[in-house]
C-alpha positions as a Markdown table, in Angstrom:
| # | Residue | x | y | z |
|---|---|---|---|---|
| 1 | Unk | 3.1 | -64.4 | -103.8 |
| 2 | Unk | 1.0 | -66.6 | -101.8 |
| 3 | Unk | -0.3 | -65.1 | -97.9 |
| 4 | Unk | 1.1 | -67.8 | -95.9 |
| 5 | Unk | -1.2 | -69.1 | -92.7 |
| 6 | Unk | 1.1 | -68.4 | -89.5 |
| 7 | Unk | -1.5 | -69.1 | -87.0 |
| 8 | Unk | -0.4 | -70.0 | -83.7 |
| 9 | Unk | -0.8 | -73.5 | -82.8 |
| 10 | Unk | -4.2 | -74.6 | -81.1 |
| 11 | Unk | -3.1 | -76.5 | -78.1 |
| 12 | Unk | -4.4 | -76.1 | -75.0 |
| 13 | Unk | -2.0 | -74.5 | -72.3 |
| 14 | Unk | -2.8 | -77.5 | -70.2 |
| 15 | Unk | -1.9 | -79.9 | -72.0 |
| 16 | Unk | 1.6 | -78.4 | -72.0 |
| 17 | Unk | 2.2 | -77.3 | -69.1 |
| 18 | Unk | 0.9 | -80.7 | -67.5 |
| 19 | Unk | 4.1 | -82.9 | -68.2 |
| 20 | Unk | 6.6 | -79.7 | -67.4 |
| 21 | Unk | 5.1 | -79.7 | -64.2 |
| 22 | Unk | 5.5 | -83.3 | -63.5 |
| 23 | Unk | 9.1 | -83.1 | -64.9 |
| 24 | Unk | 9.9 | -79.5 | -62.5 |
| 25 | Unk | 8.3 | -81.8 | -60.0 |
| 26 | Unk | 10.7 | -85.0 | -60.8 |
| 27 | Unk | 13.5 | -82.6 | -61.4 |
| 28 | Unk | 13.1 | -80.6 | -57.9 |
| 29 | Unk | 12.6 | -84.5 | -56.3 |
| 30 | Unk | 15.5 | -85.9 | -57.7 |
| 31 | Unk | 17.8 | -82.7 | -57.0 |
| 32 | Unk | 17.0 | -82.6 | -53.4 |
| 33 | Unk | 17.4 | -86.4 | -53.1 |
| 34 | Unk | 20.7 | -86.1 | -54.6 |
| 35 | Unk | 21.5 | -83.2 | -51.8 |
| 36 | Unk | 20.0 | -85.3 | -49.1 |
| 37 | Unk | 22.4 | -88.4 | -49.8 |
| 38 | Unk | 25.5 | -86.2 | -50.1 |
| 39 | Unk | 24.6 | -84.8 | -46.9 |
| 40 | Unk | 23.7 | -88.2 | -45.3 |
| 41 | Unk | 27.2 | -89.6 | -46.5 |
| 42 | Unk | 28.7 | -86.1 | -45.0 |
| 43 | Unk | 27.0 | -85.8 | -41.9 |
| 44 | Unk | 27.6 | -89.5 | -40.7 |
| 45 | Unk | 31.6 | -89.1 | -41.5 |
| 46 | Unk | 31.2 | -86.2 | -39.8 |
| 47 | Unk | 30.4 | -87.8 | -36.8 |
| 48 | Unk | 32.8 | -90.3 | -37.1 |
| 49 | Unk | 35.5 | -87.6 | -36.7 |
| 50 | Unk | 36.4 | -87.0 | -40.1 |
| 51 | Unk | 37.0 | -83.5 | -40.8 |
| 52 | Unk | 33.7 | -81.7 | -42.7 |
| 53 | Unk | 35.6 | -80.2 | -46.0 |
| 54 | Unk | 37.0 | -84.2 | -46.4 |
| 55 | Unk | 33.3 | -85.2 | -45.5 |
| 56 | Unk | 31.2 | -83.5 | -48.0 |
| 57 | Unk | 34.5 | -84.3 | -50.9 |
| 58 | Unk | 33.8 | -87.6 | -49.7 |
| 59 | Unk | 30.2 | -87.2 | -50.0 |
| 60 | Unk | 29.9 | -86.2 | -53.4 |
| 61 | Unk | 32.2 | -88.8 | -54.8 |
| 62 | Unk | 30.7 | -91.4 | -53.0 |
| 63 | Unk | 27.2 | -89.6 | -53.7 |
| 64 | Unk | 26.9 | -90.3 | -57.9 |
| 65 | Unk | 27.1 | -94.6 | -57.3 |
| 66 | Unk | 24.6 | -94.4 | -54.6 |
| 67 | Unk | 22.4 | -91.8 | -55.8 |
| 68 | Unk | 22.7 | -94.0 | -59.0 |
| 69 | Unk | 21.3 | -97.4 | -57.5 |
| 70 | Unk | 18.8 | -95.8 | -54.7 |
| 71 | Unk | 17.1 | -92.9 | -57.0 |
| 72 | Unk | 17.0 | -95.1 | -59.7 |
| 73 | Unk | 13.5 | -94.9 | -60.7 |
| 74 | Unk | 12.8 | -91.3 | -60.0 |
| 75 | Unk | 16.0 | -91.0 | -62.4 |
| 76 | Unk | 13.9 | -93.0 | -65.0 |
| 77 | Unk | 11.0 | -90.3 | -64.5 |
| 78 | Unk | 13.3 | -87.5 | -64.8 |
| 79 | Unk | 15.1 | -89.0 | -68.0 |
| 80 | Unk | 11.3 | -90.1 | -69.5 |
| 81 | Unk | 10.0 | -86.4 | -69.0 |
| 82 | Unk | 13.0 | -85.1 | -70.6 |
| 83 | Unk | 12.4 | -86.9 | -73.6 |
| 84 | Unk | 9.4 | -86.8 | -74.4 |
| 85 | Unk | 10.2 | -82.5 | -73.9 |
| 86 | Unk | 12.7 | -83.3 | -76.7 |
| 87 | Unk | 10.6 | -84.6 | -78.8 |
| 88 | Unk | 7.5 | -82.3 | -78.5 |
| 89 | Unk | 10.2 | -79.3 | -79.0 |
| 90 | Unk | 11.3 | -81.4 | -82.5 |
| 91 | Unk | 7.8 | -81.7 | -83.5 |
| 92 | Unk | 7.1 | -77.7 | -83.0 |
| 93 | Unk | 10.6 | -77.2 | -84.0 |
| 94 | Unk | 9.3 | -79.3 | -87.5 |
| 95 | Unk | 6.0 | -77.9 | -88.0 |
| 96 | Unk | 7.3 | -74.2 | -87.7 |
| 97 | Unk | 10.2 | -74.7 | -90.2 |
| 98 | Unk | 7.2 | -76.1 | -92.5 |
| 99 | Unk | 5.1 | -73.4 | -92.1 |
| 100 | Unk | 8.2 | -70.8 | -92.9 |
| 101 | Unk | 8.3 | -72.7 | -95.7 |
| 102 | Unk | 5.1 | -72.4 | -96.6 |
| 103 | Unk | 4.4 | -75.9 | -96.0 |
| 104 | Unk | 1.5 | -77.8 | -94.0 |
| 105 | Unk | 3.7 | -80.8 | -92.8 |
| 106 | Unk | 1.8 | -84.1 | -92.0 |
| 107 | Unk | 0.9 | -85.2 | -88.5 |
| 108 | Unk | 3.3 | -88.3 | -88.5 |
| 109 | Unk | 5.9 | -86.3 | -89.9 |
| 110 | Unk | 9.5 | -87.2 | -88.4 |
| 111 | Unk | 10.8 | -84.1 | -87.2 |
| 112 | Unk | 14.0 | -85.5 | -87.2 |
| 113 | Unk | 14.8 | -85.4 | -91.0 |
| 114 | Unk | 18.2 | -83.3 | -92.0 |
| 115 | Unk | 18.5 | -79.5 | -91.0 |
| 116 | Unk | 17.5 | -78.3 | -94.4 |
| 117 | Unk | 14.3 | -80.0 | -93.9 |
| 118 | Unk | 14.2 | -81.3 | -97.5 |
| 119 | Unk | 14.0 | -85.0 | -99.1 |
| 120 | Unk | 14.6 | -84.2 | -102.5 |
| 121 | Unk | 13.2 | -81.2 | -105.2 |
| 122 | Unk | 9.4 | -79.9 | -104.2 |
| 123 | Unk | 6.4 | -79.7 | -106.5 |
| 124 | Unk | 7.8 | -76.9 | -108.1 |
| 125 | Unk | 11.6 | -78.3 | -108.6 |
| 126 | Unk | 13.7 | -76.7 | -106.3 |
């Protein structure tokens, strides 16, 4: 039997870390904002003499449309940087099940071929 090459992969720890810490970053942003306008909407019924349990109900129902048309671009960050996390996890994800394998996949492989991993019978017919 063949020794198979499991060598960890070569990337640099700054190149991924980089875009999980702009996601955390959009993540944490968009959170808080989301907080921030419940407790807007809450705190301003609450002034009006609306009970506080009723105002923060109110607040997070009221909350999702808002949040929805005010935070919609850092939502579009936050959805961007999850994706492309998604993919990069498919691509290792790919090029592991390769290697257990004991294939070397291509770089443009689609990592998002059937579980089994297989198009048909390999070189050697199975």
């Amino acid at each position: 039997m063949a020794a198979r090459n499991l060598a960890p992969v070569d990337d640099t720890r700054e190149e991924r870390q980089e875009p999980s810490g702009q996601l955390a970053r959009d993540l944490t942003l968009y959170l808080v904002a989301r907080f921030a306008l419940v407790g807007a909407v809450a705190a301003i019924l609450a002034l009006l003499g609306v009970p506080l349990l009723v105002a923060v109900l109110v607040g997070l129902v009221t909350g999702l449309p808002i949040g929805m048309l005010l935070l919609r671009g850092l939502n579009a960050r936050v959805t961007a940087g999850l994706a492309a996390r998604n993919e990069r996890r498919a691509r290792e994800r790919a090029r592991l099940r390769a290697q257990l394998r004991g294939e070397d996949p291509p770089e443009d492989e689609d990592p998002r071929r059937d579980e089994a991993g297989s198009d048909g019978p390999d070189a050697e017919g199975r």
